[in-house]
N, C-alpha and C positions, 0 to 999 in steps of 0.2 A: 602682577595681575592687572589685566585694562579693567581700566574704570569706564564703563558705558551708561551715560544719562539718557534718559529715555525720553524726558520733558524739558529740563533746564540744563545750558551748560551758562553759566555766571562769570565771566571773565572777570576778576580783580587784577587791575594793572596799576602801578607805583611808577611816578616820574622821579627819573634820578636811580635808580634802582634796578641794576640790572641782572636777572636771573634766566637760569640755563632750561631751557625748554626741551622737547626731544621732538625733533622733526622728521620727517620719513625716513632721511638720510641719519638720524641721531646725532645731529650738529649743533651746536647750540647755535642760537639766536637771542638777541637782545632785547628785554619787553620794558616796555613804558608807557605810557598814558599819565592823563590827567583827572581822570573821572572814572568811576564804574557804570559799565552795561551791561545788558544782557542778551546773547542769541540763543532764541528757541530752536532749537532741533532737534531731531529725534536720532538715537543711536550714534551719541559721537564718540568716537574712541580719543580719551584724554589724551591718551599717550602723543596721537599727529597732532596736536592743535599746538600752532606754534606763530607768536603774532610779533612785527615786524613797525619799524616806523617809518611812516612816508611824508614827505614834505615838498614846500613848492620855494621859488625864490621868492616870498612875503613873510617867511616865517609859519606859515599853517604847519600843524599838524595833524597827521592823518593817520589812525591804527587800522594795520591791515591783521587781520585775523586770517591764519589756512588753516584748513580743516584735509588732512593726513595730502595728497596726491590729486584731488577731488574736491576743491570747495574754498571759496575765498569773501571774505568781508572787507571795504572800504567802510571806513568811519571817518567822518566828520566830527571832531570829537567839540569844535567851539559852535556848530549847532546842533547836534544829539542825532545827528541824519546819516544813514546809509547812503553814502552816495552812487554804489554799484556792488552786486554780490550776485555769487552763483552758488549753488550747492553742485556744481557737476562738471565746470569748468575750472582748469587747473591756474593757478595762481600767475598770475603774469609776472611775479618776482620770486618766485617758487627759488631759484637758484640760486638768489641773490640775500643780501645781508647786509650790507652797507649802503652809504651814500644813496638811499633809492629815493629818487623824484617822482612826484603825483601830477602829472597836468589835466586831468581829466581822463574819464572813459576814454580807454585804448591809446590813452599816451602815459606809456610807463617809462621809467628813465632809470639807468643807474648811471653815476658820474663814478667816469673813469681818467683821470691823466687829463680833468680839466674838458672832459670831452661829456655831452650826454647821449647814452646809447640804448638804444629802445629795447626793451628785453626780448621782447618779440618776434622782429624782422630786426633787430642787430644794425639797423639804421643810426651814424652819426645826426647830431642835430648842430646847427652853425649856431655861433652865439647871437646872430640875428634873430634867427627861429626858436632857438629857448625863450628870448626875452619877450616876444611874438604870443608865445604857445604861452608863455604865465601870463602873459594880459588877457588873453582869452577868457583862460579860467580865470582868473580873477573876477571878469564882469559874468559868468556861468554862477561860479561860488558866491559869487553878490545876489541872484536870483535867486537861487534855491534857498540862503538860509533868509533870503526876506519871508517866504514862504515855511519857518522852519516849523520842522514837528518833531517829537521825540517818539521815537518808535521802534520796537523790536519785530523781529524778523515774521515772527508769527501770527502779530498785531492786523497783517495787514488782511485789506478786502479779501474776501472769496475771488479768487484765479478766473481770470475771460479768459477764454481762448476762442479763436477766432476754430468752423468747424475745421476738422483734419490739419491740424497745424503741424503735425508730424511731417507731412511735406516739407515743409521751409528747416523744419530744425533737423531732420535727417535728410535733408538736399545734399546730391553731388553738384559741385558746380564750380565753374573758370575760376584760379587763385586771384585774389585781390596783390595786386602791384601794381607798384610805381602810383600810387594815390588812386585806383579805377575802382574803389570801396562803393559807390556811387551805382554805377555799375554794373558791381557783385549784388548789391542789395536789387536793383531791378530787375535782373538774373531770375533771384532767389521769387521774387513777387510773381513775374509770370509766369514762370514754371509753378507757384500754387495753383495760379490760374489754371494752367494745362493741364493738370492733372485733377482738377476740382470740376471742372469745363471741358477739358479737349479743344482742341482747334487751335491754339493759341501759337504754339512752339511748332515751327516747322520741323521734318525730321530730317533734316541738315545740320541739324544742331542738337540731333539726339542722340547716343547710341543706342546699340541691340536692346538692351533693357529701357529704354524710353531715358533712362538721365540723360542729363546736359551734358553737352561734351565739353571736356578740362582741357584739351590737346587740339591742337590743328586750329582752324578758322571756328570761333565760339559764338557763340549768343553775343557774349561780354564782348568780342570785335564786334557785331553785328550793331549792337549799339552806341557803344564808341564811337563809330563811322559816322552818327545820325550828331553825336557830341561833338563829333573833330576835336575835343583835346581830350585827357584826363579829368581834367575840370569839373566838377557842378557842384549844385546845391540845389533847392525845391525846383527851383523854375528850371535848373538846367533837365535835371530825371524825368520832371513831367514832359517839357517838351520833348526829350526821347521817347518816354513810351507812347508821344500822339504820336509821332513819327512814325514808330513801327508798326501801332496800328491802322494807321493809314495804309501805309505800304501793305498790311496783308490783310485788309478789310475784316480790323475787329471792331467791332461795334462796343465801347468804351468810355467811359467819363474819367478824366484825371486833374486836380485843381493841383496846388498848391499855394502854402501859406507860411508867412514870418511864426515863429513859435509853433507852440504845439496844436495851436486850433485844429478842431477835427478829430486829430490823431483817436483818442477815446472813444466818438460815437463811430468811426470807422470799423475800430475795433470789435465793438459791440455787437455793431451792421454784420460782421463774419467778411470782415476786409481790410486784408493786411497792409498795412503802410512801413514808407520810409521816414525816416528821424535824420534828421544831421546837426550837428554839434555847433556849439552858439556862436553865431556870425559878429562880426563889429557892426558898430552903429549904422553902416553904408553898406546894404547887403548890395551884391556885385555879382557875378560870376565869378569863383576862384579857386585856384588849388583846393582838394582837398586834402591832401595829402599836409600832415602835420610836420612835413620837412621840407616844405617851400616856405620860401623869405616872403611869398605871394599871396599866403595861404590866409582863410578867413573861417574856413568850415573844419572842423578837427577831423571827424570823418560824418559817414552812412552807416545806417544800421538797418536790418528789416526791423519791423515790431509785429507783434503774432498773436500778445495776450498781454493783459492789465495786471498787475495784483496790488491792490493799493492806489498808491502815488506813483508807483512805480511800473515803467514797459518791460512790458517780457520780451526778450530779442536775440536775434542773430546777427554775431558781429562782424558774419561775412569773413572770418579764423577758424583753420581746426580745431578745436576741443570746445568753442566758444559758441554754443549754438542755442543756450537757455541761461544768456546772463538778464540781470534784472536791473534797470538803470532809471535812477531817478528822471522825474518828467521836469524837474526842474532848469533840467541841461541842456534844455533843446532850441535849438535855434532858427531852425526852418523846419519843414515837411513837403513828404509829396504823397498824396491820397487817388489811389487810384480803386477805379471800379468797373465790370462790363455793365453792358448796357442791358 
């Protein structure tokens, strides 16, 4: 018979102690922890809930909780903080069982043959760029638990949403490759606008139903072009979207800034912003892309709504379009508005 909780599910995990779970696939997986928590949610069928350990090269540990095909918790378990969860997006090591590596939001790893392989885009990473990608998160993970708080899922603030945010989270739009995450999330931004507004998006870059076109010459080239490389972080996105609206006389305000300043009264304002992932000490222009030896920015993300501590967002990935990511992660932004 499924056990379905309506109000608590109580997770008790034992380090050292490994017991067989049952996962969509009825596989076992391995559970461990060091502490007990709790995730509120409503109607979880025990049966998928099946949690996993994740780690970095420092030694962290990190329990990832899924919830059946549909729903994933990162835990911080040495500061009591969710560092990224969805209830609707599918587990980014959903597949996977061993050897799985954490470097932060939307850097998932499993080592294979001595190799680290993104679950995601199936991307190798060079042993330049792992050691790269865990310094990152190390001075990330050094932010957030300065700021730590212990908190369950249901704890947090009452949900901002920016008006009709279903836009941005059921956006068609140009795939994110080769690092253009950047981008994708300016993409997704003024296509809220065009369809909030009008006037924004030429229909060169729309199809017969008004979406953004994924094929042929895109938005995502159209901005590109204004970028000349893959590249950015705040100040690169921002000076693209003056670019473009310059070029087609939109009348517009765009700042950016180091952290997350703004980001929240933006939000508030009913105006979606970009997030990108914490820069080294020398913010620069540089890869975004989390598999250059160059790289300083993890990725982009839109942001669409608050709950908590925590951005509601789009990771610019299929199924990833309502994950919730600590605000403590962030490294740059770029805050745009019409006029």
């Amino acid at each position: 018979m499924k056990k379905v909780l309506s109000i608590f599910l109580s997770l008790a995990l034992f380090i050292s102690f490994p017991m067989t779970t049952l996962a969509k696939d009825k596989l076992p997986c391995n559970t461990f922890t060091s502490s007990k928590y709790t995730i509120n949610v409503t109607s979880i069928d025990t049966n998928k809930v099946c949690t996993k350990i994740l780690k970095d090269l420092n030694g962290n540990i990190f329990t990832l909780t899924e919830i059946g095909t549909n729903g994933y918790y990162i835990y911080d378990n040495a500061s009591g903080k969710y560092l990224e969860m969805s209830d609707s997006a599918p587990s980014p090591y959903e597949s996977y069982y061993d050897n799985l590596y954490y470097f932060g939001p939307l850097c998932y790893y499993v080592k294979t043959n001595n190799q680290y392989i993104h679950t995601i885009t199936h991307d190798t990473m060079s042993k330049a760029t792992t050691v790269l990608s865990n310094q990152r998160f190390t001075s990330a993970l050094s932010t957030t638990r300065t700021n730590s708080l212990s908190l369950d899922i249901m704890s947090t603030d009452k949900k901002v949403y920016v008006p009709n945010y279903n836009y941005i989270k059921n956006a068609v739009y140009p795939a994110n490759e080769n690092g253009t995450c950047g981008y994708t999330a300016a993409c997704l931004l003024l296509y809220y606008w065009h369809k909030t507004n009008g006037g924004i998006i030429p229909s060169t870059y729309l199809n017969n139903n008004g979406q953004l076109l994924t094929s042929g010459y895109t938005l995502q080239n159209k901005l590109l072009s204004y970028g000349h490389s893959d590249s950015s972080w705040g100040k690169t996105i921002r000076d693209v979207l003056i670019d473009y609206c310059n070029e087609y006389n939109i009348s517009a305000t765009s700042y950016y800034y180091l952290g997350k300043l703004g980001v929240s009264d933006s939000i508030k304002n009913g105006h979606p912003a970009i997030v990108f992932g914490l820069l080294t000490s020398t913010p620069s222009p540089a890869s975004i892309s989390p598999f250059s030896t160059n790289g300083k920015v993890s990725h982009a993300v839109t942001v669409y709504g608050i709950s908590g501590n925590y951005y509601i967002c789009h990771y610019g990935w299929s199924g990833y379009s309502h994950v919730l990511l600590d605000s403590g992660l962030i490294g740059s932004c770029t805050l745009f508005q019409l006029n």
